[in-house]
C-alpha positions as CSV (number, residue, x, y, z in Angstrom):
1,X,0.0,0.0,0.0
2,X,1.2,3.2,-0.6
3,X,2.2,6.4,2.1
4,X,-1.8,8.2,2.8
5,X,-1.6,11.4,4.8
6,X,-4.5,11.2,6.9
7,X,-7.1,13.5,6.6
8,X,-7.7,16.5,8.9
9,X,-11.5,14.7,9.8
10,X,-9.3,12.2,11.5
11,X,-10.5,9.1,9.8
12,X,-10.0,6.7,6.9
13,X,-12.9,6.2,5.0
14,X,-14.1,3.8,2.4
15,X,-16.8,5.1,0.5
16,X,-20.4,3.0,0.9
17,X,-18.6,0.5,3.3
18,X,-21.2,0.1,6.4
19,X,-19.0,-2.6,8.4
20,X,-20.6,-2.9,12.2
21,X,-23.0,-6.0,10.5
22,X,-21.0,-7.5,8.2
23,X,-19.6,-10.8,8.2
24,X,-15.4,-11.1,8.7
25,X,-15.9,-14.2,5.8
26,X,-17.1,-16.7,4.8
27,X,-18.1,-19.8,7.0
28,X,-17.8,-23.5,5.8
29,X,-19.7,-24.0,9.3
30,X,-23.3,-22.5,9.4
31,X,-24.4,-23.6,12.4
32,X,-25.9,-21.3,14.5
33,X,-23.7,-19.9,17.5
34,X,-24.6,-21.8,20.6
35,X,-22.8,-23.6,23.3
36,X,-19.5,-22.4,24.9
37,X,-16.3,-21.3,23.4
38,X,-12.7,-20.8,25.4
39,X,-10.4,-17.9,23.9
40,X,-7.2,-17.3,24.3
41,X,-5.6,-13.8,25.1
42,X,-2.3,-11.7,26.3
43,X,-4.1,-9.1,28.3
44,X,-4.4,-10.8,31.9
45,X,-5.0,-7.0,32.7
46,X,-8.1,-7.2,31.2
47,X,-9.2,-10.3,31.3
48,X,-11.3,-10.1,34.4
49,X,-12.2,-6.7,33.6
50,X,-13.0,-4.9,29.8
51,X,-13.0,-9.0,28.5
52,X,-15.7,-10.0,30.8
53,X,-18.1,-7.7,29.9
54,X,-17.3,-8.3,26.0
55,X,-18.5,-12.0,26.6
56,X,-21.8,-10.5,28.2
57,X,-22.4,-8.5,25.1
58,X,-21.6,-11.2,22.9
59,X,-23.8,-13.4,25.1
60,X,-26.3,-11.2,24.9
61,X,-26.2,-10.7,21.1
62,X,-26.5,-14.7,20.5
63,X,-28.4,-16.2,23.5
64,X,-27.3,-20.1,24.6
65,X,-23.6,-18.8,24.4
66,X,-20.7,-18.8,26.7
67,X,-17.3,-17.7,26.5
68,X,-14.5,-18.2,28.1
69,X,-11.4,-16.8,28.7
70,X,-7.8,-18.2,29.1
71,X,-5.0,-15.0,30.0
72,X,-1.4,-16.7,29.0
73,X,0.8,-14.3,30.5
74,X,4.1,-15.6,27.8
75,X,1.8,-15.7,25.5
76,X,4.1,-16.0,23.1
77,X,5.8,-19.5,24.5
78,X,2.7,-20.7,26.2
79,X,0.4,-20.4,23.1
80,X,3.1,-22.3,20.6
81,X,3.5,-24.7,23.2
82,X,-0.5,-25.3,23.1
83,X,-0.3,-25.3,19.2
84,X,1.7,-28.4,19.0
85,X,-1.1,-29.9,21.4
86,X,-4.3,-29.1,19.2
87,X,-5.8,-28.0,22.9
88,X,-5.7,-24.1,22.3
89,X,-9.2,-23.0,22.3
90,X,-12.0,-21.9,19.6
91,X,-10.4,-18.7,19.2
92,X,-7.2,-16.8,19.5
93,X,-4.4,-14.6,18.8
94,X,-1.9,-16.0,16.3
95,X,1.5,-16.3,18.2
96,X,3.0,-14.5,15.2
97,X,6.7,-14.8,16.3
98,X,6.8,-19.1,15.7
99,X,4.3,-19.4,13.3
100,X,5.2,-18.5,9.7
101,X,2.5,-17.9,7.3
102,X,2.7,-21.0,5.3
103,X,2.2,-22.9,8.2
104,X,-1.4,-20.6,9.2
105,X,-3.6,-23.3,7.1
106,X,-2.0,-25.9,9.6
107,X,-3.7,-24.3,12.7
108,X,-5.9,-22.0,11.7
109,X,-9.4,-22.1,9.5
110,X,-9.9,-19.6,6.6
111,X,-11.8,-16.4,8.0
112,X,-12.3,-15.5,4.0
113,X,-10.7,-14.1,0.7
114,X,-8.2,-11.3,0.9
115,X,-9.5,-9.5,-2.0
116,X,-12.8,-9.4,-0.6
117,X,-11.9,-9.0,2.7
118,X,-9.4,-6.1,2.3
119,X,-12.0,-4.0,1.1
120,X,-13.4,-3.7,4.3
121,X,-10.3,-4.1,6.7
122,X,-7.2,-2.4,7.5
123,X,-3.8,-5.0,7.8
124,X,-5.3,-7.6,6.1
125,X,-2.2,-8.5,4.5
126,X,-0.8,-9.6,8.0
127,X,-3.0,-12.2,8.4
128,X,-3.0,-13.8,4.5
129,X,-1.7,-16.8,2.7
130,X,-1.6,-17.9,-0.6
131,X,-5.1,-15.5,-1.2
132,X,-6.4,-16.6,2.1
133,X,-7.0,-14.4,5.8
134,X,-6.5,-16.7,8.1
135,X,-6.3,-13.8,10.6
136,X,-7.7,-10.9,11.4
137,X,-6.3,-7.3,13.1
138,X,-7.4,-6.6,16.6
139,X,-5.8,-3.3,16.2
140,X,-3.2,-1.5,14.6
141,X,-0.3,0.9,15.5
142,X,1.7,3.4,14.1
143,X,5.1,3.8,15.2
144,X,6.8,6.3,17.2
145,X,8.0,7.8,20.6
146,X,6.1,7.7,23.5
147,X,7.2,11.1,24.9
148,X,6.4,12.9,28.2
149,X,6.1,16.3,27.0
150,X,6.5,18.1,30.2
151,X,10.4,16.5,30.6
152,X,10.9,17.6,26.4
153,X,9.2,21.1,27.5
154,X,11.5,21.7,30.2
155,X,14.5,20.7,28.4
156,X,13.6,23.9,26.1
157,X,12.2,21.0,23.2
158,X,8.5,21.7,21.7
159,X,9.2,20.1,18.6
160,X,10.1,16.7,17.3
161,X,13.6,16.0,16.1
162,X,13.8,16.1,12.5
163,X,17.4,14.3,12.2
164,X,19.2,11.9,14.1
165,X,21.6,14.9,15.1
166,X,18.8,16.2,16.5
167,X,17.6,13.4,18.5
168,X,20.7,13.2,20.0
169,X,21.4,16.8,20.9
170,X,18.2,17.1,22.7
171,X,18.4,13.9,24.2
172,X,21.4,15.2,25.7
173,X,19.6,18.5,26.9
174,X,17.0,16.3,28.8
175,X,19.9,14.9,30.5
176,X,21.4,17.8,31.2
177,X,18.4,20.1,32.1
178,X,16.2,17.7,33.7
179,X,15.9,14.8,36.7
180,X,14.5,12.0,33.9
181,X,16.1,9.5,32.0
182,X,16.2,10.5,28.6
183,X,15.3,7.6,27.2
184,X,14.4,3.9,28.1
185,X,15.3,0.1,26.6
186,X,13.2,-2.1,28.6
187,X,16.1,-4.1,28.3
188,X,15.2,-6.7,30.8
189,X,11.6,-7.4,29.6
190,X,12.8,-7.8,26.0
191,X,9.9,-7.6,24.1
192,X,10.1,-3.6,23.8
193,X,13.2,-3.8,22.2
194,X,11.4,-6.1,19.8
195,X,9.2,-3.9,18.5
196,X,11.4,-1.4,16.8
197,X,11.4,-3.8,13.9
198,X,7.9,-2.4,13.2
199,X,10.0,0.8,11.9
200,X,11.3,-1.0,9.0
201,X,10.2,0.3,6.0
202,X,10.0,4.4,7.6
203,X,12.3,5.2,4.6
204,X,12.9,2.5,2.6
205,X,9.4,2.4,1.4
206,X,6.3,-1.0,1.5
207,X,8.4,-3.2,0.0
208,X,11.4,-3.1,2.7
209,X,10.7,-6.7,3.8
210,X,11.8,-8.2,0.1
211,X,14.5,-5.5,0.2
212,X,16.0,-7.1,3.6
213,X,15.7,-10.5,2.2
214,X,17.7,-9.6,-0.7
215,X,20.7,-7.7,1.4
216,X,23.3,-9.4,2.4
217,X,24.8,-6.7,4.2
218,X,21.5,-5.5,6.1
219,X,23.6,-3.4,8.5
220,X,24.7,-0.9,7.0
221,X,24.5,3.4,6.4
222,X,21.1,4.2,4.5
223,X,19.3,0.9,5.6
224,X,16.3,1.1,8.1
225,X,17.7,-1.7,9.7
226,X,20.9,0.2,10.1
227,X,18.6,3.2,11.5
228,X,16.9,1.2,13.7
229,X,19.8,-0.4,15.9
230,X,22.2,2.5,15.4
231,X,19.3,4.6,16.5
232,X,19.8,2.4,19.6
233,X,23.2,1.9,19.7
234,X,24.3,5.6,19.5
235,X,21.8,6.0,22.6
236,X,22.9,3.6,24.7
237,X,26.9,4.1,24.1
238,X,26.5,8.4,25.0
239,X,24.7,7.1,28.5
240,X,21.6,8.5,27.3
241,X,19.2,5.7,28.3
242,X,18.6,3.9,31.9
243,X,22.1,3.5,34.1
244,X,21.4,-0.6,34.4
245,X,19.1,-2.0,31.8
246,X,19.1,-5.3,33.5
247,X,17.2,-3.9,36.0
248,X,14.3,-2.6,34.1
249,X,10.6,-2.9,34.5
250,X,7.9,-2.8,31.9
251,X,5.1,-2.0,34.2
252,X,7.4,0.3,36.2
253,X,8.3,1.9,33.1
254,X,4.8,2.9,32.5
255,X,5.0,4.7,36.0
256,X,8.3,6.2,35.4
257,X,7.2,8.1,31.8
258,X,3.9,9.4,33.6
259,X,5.7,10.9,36.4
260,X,8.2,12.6,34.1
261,X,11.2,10.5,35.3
262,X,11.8,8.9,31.9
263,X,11.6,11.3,28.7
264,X,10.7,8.6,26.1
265,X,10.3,5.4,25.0
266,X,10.5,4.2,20.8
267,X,7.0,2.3,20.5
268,X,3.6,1.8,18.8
269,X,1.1,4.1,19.3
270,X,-1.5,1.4,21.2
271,X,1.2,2.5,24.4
272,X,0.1,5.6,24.9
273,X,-3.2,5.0,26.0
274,X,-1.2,2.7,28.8
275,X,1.1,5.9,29.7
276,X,-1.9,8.1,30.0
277,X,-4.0,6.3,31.8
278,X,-0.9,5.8,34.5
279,X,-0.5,9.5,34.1
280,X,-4.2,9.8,35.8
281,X,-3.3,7.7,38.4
282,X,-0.6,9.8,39.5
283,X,-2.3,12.8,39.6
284,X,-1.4,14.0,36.2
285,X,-2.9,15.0,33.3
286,X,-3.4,12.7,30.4
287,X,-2.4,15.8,28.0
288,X,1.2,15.3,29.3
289,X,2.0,12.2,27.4
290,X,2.5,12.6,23.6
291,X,3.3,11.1,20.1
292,X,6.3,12.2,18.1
293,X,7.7,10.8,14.7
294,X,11.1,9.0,14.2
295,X,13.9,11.5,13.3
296,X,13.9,10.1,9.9
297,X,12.3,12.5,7.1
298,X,12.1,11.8,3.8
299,X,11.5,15.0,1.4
300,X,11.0,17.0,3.8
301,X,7.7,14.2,5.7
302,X,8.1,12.2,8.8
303,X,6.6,8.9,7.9
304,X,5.5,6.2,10.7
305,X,4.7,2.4,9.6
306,X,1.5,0.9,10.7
307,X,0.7,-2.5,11.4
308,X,-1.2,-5.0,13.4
309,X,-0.7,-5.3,16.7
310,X,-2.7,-9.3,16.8
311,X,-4.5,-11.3,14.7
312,X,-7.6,-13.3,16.0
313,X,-8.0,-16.2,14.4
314,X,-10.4,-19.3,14.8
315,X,-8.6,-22.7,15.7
316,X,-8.7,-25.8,12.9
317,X,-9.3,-27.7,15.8
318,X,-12.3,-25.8,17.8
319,X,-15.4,-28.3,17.8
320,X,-17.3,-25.4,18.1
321,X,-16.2,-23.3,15.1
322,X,-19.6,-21.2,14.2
323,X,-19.6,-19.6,17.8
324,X,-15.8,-19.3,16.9
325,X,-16.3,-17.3,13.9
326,X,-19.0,-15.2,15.4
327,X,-16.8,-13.9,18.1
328,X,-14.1,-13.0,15.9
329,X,-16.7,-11.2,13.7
330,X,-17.9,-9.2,16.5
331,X,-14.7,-8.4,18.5
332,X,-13.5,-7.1,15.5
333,X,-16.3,-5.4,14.5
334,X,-18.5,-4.4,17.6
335,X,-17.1,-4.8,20.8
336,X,-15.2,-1.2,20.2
337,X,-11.4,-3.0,21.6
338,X,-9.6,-0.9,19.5
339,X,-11.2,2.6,20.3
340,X,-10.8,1.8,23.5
341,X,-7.1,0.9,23.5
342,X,-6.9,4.2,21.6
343,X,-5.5,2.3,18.3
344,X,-5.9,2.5,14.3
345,X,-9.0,0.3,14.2
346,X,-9.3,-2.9,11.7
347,X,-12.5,-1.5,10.2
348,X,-11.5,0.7,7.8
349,X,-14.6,3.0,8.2
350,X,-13.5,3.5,11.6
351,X,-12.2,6.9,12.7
352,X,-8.7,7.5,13.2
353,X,-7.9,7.6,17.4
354,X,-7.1,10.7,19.5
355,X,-3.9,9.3,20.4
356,X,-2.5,10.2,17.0
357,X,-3.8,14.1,16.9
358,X,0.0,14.9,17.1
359,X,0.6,13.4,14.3
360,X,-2.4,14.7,12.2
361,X,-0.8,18.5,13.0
362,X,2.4,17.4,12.1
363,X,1.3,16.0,8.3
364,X,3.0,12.2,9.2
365,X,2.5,10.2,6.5
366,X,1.7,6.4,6.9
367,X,3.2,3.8,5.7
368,X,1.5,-0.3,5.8
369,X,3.8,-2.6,4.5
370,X,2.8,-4.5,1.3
371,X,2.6,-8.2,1.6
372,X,5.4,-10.6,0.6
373,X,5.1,-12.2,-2.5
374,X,3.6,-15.6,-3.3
375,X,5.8,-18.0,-2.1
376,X,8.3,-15.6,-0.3
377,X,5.9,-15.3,2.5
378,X,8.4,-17.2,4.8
379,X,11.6,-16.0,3.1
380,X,12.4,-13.5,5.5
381,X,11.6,-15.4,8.5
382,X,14.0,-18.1,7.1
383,X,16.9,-16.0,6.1
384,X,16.5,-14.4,10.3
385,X,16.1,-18.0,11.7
386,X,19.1,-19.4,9.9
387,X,21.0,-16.7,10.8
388,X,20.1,-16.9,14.2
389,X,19.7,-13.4,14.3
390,X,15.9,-12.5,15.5
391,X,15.1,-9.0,13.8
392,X,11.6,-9.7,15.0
393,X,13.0,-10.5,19.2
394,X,15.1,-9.3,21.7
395,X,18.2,-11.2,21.9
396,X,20.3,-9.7,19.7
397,X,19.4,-6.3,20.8
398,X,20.2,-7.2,24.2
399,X,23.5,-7.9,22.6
400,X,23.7,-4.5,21.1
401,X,23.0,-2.7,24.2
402,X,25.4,-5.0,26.4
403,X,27.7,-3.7,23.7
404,X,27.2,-0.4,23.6
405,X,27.6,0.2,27.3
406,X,30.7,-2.0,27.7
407,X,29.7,-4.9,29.3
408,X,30.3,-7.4,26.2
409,X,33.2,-7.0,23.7
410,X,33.3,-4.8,20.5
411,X,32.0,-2.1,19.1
412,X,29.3,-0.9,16.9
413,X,31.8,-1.6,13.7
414,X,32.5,-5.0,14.6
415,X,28.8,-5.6,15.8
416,X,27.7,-4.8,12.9
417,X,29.7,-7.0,10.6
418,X,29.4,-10.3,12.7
419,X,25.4,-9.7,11.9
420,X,26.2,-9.0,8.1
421,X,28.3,-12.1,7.9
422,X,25.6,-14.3,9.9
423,X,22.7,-12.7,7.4
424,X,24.9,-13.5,4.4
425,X,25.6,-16.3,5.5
426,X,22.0,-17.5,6.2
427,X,20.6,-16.1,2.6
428,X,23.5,-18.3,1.1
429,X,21.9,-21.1,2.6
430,X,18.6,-20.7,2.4
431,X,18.5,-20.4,-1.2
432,X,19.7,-23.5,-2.1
């Protein structure tokens, strides 16, 4: 898909598309919903909250249904382990960091086509094989920085950084003019750190993916993957981020930004919702977290990728498949998740959320990533897994940050070129 500049109404819209009714595909099973239903999900902070009363409404829409939730905590580990079981409930999220899409048809059942279905839905390429969704969006994000605007005020900063000179000079004036950490890894956690892959593709365009799979030097000047993890690098190795990463705290962290002890943290856009909402419950106003760009332009535009966050999907092996399919259908159309997470929504009629108004001012162009070819779906995944470098994890970032702060051996230069060698290496092999 190509860059769209969203509109100053603040939503995408699809012309004659009324999508609160309609069906998320085709069913093979057209039994009516009835009977109970167990589905899966990461948020165990919602699960006993928001989650239960989405079963009531759903219960209430199709009477003689139950459903039930199970909150995996790893979900990540705990729902492949369940995959290789066949016991993982009528619906859930697709684990999407051990299951490649040509392995979707294995687990999942066909939700409907993509050409039809992309009509009506944002990210609907995520969840596709081979002409098939066997997925759907939750919600999307765009990327950026979660930024407490009071620290960036105070450091004399009311604008974001157009360069990565920039980012690095005011970076250093938070430092120096405030209390706060200028910026955070969430080192310990991991997962953070995993999700500045989603900024692949900020400059190098929607076919980025393809591009990396064809590079055997990945790592270097002009790349996004180079602007990525020197982006990180750079920040770690001027002591511009936490003093110990291996003592962060994900759910601390939250804490920290509200209160204005941290400065900002390189994320989707679904976290700000999170970092207000703990800004409340200190006391402070919501208004004080904000959304900037990456300090990447390109012709003179900030663009920010968007993407799915998860993809609900009904299991091959649910016994109870039409109640299945009806709950994806209406979480994903009715139940309102994604307004309420304050995230790009899957309908594509939907308005575009609050949570990006800094963007709208700011003209950021979006960028959604077009889908990998036929039969290079898994290419990428391959080339990273062979390599045993995990572009879409932690681990090697950890690396990078150990590093960078002098606690493992090397430098950026030499870091840099083992993970060139290792990706060449891999393509080398997986071609054959």
């Amino acid at each position: 898909m190509k860059k769209t500049l969203l509109a100053a109404t603040g939503g995408i819209v699809v012309a004659a598309l009324a999508l609160s009714g309609c069906s998320a595909g085709s069913s093979n099973d057209s039994g009516k919903p009835s009977g109970t239903i167990t589905v899966l999900t990461n948020r165990t902070d919602l699960v006993n909250t928001t989650f239960k009363d989405y079963a009531k409404q759903f219960e209430e829409k199709y009477p003689g249904t139950t459903v039930k939730f199970e909150a995996l905590t790893d979900y990540e580990g705990d729902a492949k382990i369940r995959l290789n079981s066949k016991d993982y409930g009528d619906a859930l999220l697709i684990p999407s960091s051990t299951v490649t899409k040509d392995k979707y048809s294995a687990y999942f059942e066909p939700l409907g086509k993509t050409s039809t279905l992309e009509e009506k839905y944002n990210f609907v390429g995520d969840g596709s094989y081979d002409g098939e969704v066997y997925g759907l969006s939750t919600f999307g994000s765009a990327m950026g920085m979660v930024i407490n605007k009071t620290v960036w005020k105070d450091a004399g900063i009311t604008t974001p950084p157009k360069t990565e000179d920039e980012y690095f000079q005011d970076l250093q004036a938070i430092k120096d003019k405030t209390s706060a950490i200028p910026y955070y890894t969430n080192y310990k956690d991991g997962w953070p750190l995993a999700t500045l892959e989603g900024n692949l593709g900020t400059t190098q365009g929607p076919d980025v993916r393809m591009k990396l799979a064809s590079e055997n030097s990945p790592w270097k000047p002009g790349t996004d993957q180079y602007k990525i993890d020197d982006l990180l690098y750079q920040t770690v190795e001027k002591k511009l981020s936490e003093p110990d990463p291996t003592t962060t705290n994900w759910e601390e962290s939250k804490d920290l930004l509200a209160q204005g002890k941290i400065g900002s943290m390189i994320l989707g856009s679904w976290a700000v919702t999170q970092m207000q909402d703990a800004a409340k419950k200190a006391g402070k106003s919501a208004d004080e977290i904000g959304f900037w760009p990456m300090p990447w332009q390109t012709d003179g535009k900030f663009t920010s990728v968007t993407a799915t966050d998860k993809l609900l999907a009904v299991s091959k092996n649910s016994d109870n498949k039409a109640t299945a399919r009806a709950w994806v259908n209406w979480f994903i159309n009715d139940s309102g998740y994604a307004k309420s997470q304050g995230a790009i929504s899957p309908v594509k009629a939907d308005p575009t959320p609050d949570t990006l108004s800094d963007f709208k001012t700011l003209g950021v162009e979006y960028q959604e990533l077009n889908p990998d070819p036929k039969g290079k779906e898994a290419l990428l995944t391959d080339i990273a897994n062979t390599a045993q470098v995990d572009i879409f994890g932690n681990v090697y970032r950890q690396k990078l940050i150990d590093t960078a702060r002098g606690a493992a051996s090397g430098d950026e230069e030499s870091f840099f070129a083992n993970l060139n060698k290792e990706w060449a290496a891999a393509r080398t092999q997986v071609s054959k």
